[in-house]
ZAMARGU-4260 file (C-alpha; in steps of 0.2 Angstrom, whole numbers, plus 5000, padded with zeros to 4 digits):
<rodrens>
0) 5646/5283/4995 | 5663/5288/5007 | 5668/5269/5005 | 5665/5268/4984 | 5678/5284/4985
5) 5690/5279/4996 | 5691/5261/4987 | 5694/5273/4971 | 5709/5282/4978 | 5716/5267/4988
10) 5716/5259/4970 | 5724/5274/4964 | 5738/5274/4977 | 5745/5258/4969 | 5755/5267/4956
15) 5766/5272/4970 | 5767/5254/4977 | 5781/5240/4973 | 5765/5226/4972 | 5761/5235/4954
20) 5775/5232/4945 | 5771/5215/4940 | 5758/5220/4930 | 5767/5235/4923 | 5776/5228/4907
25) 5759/5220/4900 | 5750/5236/4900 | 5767/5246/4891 | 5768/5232/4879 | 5749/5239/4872
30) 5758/5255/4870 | 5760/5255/4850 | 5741/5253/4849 | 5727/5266/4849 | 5720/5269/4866
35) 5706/5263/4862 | 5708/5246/4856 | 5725/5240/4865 | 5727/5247/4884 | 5707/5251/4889
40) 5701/5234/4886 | 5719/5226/4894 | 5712/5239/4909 | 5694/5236/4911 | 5697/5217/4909
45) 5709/5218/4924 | 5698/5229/4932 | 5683/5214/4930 | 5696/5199/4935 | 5702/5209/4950
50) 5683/5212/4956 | 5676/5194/4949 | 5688/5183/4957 | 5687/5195/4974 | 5669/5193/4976
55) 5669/5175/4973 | 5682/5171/4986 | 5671/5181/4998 | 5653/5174/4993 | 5660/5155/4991
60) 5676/5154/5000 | 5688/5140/4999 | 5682/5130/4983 | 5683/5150/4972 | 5700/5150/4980
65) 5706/5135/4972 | 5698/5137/4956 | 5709/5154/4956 | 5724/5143/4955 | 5718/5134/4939
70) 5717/5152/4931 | 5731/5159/4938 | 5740/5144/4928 | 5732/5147/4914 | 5735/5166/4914
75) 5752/5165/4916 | 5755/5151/4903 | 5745/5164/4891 | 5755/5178/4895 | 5772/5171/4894
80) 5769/5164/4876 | 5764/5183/4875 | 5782/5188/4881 | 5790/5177/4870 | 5781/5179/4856
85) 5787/5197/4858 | 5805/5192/4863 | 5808/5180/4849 | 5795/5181/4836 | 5806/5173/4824
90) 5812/5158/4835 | 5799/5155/4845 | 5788/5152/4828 | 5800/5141/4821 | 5801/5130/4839
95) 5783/5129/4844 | 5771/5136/4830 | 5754/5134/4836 | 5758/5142/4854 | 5766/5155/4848
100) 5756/5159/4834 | 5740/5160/4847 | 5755/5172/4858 | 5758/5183/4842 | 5738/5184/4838
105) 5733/5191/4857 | 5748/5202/4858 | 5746/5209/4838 | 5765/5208/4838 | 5773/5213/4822
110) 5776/5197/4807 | 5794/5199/4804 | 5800/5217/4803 | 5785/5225/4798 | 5773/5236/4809
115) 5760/5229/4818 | 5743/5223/4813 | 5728/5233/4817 | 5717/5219/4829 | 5701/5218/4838
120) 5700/5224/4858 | 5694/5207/4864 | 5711/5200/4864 | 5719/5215/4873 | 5702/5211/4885
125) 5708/5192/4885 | 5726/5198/4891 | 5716/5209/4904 | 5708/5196/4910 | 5724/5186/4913
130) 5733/5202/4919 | 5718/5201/4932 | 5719/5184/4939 | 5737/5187/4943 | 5736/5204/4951
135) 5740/5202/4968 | 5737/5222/4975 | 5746/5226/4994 | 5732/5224/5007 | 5733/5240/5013
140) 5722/5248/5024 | 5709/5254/5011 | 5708/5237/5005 | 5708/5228/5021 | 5696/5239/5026
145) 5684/5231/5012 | 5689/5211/5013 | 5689/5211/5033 | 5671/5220/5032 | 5666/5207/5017
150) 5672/5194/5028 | 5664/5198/5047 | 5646/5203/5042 | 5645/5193/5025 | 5649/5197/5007
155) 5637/5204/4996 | 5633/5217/4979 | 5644/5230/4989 | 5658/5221/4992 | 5658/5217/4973
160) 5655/5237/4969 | 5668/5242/4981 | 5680/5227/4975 | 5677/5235/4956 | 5680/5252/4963
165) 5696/5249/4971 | 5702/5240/4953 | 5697/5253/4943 | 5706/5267/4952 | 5724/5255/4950
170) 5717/5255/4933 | 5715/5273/4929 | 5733/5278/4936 | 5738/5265/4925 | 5729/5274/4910
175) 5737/5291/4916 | 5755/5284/4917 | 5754/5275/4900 | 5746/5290/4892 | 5761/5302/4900
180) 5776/5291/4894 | 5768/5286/4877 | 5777/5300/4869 | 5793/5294/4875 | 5789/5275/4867
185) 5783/5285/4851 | 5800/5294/4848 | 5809/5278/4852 | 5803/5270/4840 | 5806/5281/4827
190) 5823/5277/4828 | 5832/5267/4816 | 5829/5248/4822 | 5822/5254/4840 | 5806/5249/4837
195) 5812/5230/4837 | 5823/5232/4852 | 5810/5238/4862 | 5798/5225/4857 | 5811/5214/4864
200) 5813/5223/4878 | 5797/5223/4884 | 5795/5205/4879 | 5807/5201/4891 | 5799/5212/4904
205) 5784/5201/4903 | 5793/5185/4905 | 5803/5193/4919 | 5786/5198/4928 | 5780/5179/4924
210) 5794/5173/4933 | 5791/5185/4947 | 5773/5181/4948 | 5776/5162/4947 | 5790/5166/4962
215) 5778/5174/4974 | 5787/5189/4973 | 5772/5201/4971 | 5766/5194/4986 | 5781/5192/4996
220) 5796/5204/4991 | 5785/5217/4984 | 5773/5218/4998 | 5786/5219/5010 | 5792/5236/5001
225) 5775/5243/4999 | 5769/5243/5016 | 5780/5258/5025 | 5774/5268/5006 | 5757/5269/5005
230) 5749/5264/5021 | 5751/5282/5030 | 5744/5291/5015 | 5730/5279/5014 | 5726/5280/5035
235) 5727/5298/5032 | 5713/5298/5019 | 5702/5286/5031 | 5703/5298/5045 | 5699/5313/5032
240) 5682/5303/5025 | 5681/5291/5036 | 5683/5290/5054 | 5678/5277/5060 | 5688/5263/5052
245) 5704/5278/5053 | 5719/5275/5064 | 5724/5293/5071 | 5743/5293/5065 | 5742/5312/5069
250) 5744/5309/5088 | 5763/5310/5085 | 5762/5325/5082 | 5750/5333/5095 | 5760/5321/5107
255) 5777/5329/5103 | 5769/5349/5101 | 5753/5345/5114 | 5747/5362/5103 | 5728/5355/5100
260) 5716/5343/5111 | 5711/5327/5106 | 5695/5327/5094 | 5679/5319/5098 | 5675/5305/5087
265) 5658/5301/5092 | 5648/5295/5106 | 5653/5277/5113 | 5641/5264/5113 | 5636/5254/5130
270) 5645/5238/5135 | 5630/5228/5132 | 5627/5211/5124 | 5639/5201/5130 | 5637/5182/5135
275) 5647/5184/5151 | 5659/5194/5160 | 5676/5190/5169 | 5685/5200/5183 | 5670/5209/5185
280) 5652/5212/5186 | 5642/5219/5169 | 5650/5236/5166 | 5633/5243/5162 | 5624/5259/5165
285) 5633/5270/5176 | 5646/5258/5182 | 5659/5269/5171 | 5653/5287/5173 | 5666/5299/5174
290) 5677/5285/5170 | 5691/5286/5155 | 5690/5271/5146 | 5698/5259/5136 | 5692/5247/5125
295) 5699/5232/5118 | 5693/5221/5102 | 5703/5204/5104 | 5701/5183/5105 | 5716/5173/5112
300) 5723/5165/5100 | 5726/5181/5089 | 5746/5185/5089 | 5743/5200/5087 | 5731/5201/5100
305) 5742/5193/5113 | 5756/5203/5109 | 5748/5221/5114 | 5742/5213/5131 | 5759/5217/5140
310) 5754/5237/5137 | 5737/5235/5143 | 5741/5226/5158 | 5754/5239/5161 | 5740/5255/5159
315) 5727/5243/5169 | 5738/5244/5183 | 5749/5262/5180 | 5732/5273/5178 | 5718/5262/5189
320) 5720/5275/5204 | 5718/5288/5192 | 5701/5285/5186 | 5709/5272/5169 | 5696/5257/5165
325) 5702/5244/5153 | 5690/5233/5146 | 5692/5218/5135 | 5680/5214/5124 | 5683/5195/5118
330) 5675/5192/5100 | 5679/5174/5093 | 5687/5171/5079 | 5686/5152/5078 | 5671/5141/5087
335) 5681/5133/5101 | 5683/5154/5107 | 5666/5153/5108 | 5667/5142/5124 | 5666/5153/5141
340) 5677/5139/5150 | 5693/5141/5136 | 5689/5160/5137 | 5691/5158/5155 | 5707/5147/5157
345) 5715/5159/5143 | 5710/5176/5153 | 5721/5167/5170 | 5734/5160/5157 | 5739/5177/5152
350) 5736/5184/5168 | 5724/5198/5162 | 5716/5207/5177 | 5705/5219/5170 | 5689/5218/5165
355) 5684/5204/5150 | 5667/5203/5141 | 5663/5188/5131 | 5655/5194/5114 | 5652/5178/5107
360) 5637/5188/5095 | 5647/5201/5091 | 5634/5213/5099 | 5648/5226/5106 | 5657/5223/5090
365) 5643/5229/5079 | 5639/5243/5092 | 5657/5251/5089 | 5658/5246/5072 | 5672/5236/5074
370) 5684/5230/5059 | 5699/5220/5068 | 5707/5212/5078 | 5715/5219/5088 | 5707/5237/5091
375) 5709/5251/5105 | 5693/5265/5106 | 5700/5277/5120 | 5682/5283/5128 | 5682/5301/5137
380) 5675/5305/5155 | 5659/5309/5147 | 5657/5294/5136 | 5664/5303/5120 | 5677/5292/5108
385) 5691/5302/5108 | 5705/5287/5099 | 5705/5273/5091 | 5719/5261/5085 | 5718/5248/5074
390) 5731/5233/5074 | 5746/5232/5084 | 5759/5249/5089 | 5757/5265/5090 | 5757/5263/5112
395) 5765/5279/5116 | 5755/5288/5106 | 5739/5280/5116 | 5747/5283/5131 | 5749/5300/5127
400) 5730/5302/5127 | 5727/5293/5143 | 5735/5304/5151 | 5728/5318/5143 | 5708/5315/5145
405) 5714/5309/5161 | 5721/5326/5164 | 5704/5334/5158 | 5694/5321/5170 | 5706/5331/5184
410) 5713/5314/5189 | 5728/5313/5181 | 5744/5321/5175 | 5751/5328/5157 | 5770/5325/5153
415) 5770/5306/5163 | 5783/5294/5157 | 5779/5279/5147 | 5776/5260/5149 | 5790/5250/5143
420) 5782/5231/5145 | 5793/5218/5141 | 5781/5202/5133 | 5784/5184/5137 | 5783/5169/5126
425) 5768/5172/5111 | 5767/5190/5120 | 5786/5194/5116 | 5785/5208/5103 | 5787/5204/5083
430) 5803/5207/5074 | 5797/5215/5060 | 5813/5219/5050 | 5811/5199/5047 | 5794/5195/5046
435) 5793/5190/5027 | 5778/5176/5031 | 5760/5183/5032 | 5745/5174/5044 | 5742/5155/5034
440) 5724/5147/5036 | 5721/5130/5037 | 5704/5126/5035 | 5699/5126/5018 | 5689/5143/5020
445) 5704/5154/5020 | 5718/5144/5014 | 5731/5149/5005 | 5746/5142/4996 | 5744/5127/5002
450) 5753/5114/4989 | 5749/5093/4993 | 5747/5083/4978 | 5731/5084/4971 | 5726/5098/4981
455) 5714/5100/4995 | 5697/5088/4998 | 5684/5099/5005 | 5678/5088/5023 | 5681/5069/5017
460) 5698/5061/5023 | 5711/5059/5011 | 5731/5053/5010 | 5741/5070/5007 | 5759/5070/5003
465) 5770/5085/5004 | 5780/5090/4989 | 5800/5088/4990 | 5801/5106/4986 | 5792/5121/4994
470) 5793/5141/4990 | 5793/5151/5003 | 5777/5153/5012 | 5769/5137/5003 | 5764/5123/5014
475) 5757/5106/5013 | 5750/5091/5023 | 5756/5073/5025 | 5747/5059/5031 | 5728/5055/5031
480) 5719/5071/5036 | 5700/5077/5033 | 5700/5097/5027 | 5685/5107/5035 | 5682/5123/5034
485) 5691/5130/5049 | 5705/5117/5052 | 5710/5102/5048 | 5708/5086/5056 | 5724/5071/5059
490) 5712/5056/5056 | 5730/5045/5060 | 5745/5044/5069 | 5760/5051/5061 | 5755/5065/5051
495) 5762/5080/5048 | 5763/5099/5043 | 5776/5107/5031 | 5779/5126/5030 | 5791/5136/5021
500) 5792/5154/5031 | 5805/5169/5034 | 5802/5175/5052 | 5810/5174/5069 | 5795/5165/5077
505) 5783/5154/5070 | 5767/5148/5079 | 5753/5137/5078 | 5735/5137/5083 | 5730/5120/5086
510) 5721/5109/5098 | 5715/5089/5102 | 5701/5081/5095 | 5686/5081/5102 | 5690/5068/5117
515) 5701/5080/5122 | 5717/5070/5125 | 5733/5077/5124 | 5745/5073/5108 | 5764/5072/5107
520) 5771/5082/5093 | 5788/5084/5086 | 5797/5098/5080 | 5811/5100/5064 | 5820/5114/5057
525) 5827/5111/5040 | 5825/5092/5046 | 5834/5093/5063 | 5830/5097/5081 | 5827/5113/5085
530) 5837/5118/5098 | 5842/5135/5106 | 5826/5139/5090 | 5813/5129/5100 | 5798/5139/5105
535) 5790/5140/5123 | 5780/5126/5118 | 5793/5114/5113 | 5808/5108/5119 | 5827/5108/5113
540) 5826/5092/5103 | 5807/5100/5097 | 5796/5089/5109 | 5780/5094/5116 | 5761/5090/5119
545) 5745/5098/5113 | 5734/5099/5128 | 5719/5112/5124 | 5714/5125/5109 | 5728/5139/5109
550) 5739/5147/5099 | 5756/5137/5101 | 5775/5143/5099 | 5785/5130/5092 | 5801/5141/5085
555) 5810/5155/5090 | 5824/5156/5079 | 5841/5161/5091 | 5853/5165/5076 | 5851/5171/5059
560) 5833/5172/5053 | 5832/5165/5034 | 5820/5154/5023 | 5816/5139/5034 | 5807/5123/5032
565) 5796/5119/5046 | 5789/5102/5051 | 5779/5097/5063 | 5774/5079/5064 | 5759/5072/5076
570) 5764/5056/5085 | 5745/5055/5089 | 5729/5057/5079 | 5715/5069/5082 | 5726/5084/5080
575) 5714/5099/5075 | 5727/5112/5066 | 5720/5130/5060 | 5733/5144/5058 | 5751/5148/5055
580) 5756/5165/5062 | 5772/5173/5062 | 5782/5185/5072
</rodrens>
């Protein structure tokens, strides 16, 4: 019940969130009509869109995905000709009749001069519906709370429920901002010839948030704007009703005061379950009594995995003579993680000393409850979970309370300085004031965006060609290549991989074929060489090899960070190609 009201209030928080304006100026365009028969069935059929088109992407994956393009095209081709037919009733009658006319009939737009027609709800519910298949909410921490636990233990009836209750708290905001400024539209329009200016005026707002959909802006710009807004008040709401999934954003402040003790959060789970361990025998039983622990969720070819190692390498070896055990706990994302032996080479590749359990099913995963990667759990002396962190930051503050139950353990000090790691290559830390490209999957499962004539074949080889032109964050294949559901296969030589991004860094995770042999690739930036912008993976005239599964950096960008166009081309075939990531 906690989850179905959290969803609720994470939906309501959208009003305050950039990502809903899109949707904004075809819910005030029902404001002339009764409540009843204009915005509640525009807002329960966004409401069913939203949830519908959710659940299918998490029951059935890639193939719902793609048929979510198909609508999105359709919805916004039905709601511009409602824009227009509200902008230019007049012209637009006169230039393309029959389009219009269906425009005029769905939006009950007024026939000349004269007040609108009284009309049925289920053509408000039609334009809900579109409204729905374009709606692209923030993914906050409420709702990636839902799609990540939809995603790791298998959709269901809940993650429909929970989808539809997320929708219809952005819906009911909605209903209560519409129902507050309807008096301001009512007393517009009561003024001589305002009633058809604002018709106007919010016809071009729809064709405005048409253009802005069609642009990617309510996934790009927009979410970009909407993060720093909404996601403390939303963390804060987790920790309140839920906290276990909560990230304890309020350790700044007992850090900076040190006025109250850190609060148990519940007894940890043993280490058991795991496949294998590395660096050190199972840590089982009573191997960590009277021990402060740390544990860590992550799988190597995570970015944002790799770039908090540098701080627990540096607490592994700052606090070990004080009583401070980090553990890692590898749980795979893709199959080839599953193999002990890439686990193994990875682990001395990124020179991790401590601890590492290979949770290939999940076992300590489940035991914690575990929703991300990555994730700290910060165990006391007496096996209580005193902290948890979800995703990447927040180090000082976790530092803070290492040292203060290593203080109550009577084996450490309050008030010690901090770590200040610097990271190498994939480990280097983000630039987040230019990171305007989110994760991109390959493999027909997850993909997104992905823009190759005639769109993706689900595992049968095909001829792809990459369009002249790409948005930014669209991508697309070129050459023969066979689409499974985690990556793509190169089935020849000379084929390539096309992405539009914004970041400073951009990476790969790709890997040979099955024969293992290594492939030569090369590099472009906006159809040159890299050079002082190659990665640690390439050279200056953007040259390199892929020799095992890993997450490669191919571009580091040295000047100033813009919309690129990223190529890499295979000079070999076998190439196995999974995930984009950015930093």
């Amino acid at each position: 019940m906690i989850l179905f009201v959290l969803a609720f209030l994470g939906g309501v928080l959208t009003i305050a969130s950039p990502c809903i304006l899109p949707v904004l100026p075809f819910v005030f365009a029902q404001a002339d009509r009764p409540f009843s028969r204009g915005t509640l069935p525009l807002l329960l059929g966004m409401a069913a869109a939203f949830a519908v088109v959710g659940s299918l992407a998490a029951f059935a994956g890639g193939w719902a995905v793609a048929a979510n393009q198909y609508g999105r095209y359709a919805a916004l081709l039905l709601l511009g000709l409602f824009g227009i037919s509200l902008l230019f009733a007049g012209v637009a009658d006169r230039l393309t009749r029959p389009l219009v006319s269906l425009g005029e009939r769905l939006s009950s737009a007024p026939e000349g001069v004269g007040e609108p027609k009284q009309r049925g709800p289920g053509r408000a519910a039609l334009l809900g519906v579109a409204t729905g298949l374009l709606w692209a909410p923030c993914a906050g921490p409420i709702l990636g709370l839902i799609l990540t636990g939809a995603a790791l233990q298998g959709a269901s009836v809940e993650t429909t429920l929970l989808l539809l209750a997320y929708a219809a708290g952005a819906t009911t905001s909605l209903a209560l901002a519409l129902l507050a400024g309807k008096r301001v539209f009512a007393a517009m329009k009561r003024s001589i010839g305002a009633g058809q200016w604002l018709r106007r005026a919010l016809g071009a707002a729809v064709l405005a948030s048409v253009a802005a959909i069609a642009l990617g802006l309510d996934t790009g710009a927009l979410t970009r704007l909407s993060v720093a807004g909404t996601t403390r008040i939303e963390q804060e709401l987790l920790g309140k009703l839920h906290p276990g999934a909560a990230r304890p954003d309020a350790r700044v402040i007992a850090m900076a005061s040190n006025a109250r003790a850190l609060p148990v959060e519940g007894t940890a789970p043993p280490l058991a379950g795991a496949q294998e361990w590395l660096n050190s025998p199972p840590l089982a039983g009573d191997a960590l009594k009277g021990r402060v622990v740390l544990v860590n969720f992550w799988t190597y070819s995570c970015i944002n995995c790799l770039r908090s190692l540098p701080y627990l390498r540096a607490w592994a070896e700052k606090y070990k003579n004080q009583g401070l055990v980090v553990v890692g706990v590898h749980a795979p994302e893709f199959a080839f993680e599953r193999d002990a032996a890439n686990v193994k080479k990875a682990v001395a590749d990124l020179k991790i000393g401590y601890p590492v359990a290979i949770d290939n099913q999940f076992a300590i995963w489940r035991a914690y409850g575990n929703q991300a990667w990555p994730a700290r759990y910060l165990v006391d002396a007496q096996g209580r979970i005193r902290e948890q962190h979800f995703g990447e930051g927040s180090y000082r503050e976790t530092e803070w309370a290492i040292q203060q139950l290593l203080a109550e353990a009577g084996t450490g000090v309050k008030g010690a300085d901090y770590v200040l790691p610097q990271g190498e290559g994939t480990t280097h830390a983000a630039d987040p004031r230019n990171l305007r490209s989110p994760e991109s999957y390959i493999g027909y499962k997850q993909a997104d965006s992905f823009q190759s004539e005639g769109g993706a074949v689900r595992d049968r080889p095909r001829d792809y060609r990459v369009p002249t032109r790409l948005a930014l964050n669209q991508w697309g294949l070129a050459g023969n290549w066979t689409i499974a559901g985690e990556f793509a296969t190169l089935n020849n030589k000379d084929g390539a991989i096309v992405h539009r991004f914004h970041a400073r860094d951009l990476h790969l995770v790709v890997g040979p074929g099955p024969d293992g042999k290594p492939l030569r690739f090369r590099v472009t930036i906006d159809g040159a060489a890299p050079g002082a912008s190659h990665g640690t993976d390439t050279d200056a005239n953007g040259e390199g090899a892929i020799r095992e599964q890993r997450l490669y950096q191919l571009v580091r960008q040295s000047g100033e960070v813009k919309d690129r166009t990223f190529e890499i081309r295979f000079l070999d075939p076998g190439a196995q190609a999974y995930a984009f990531t950015f930093g």
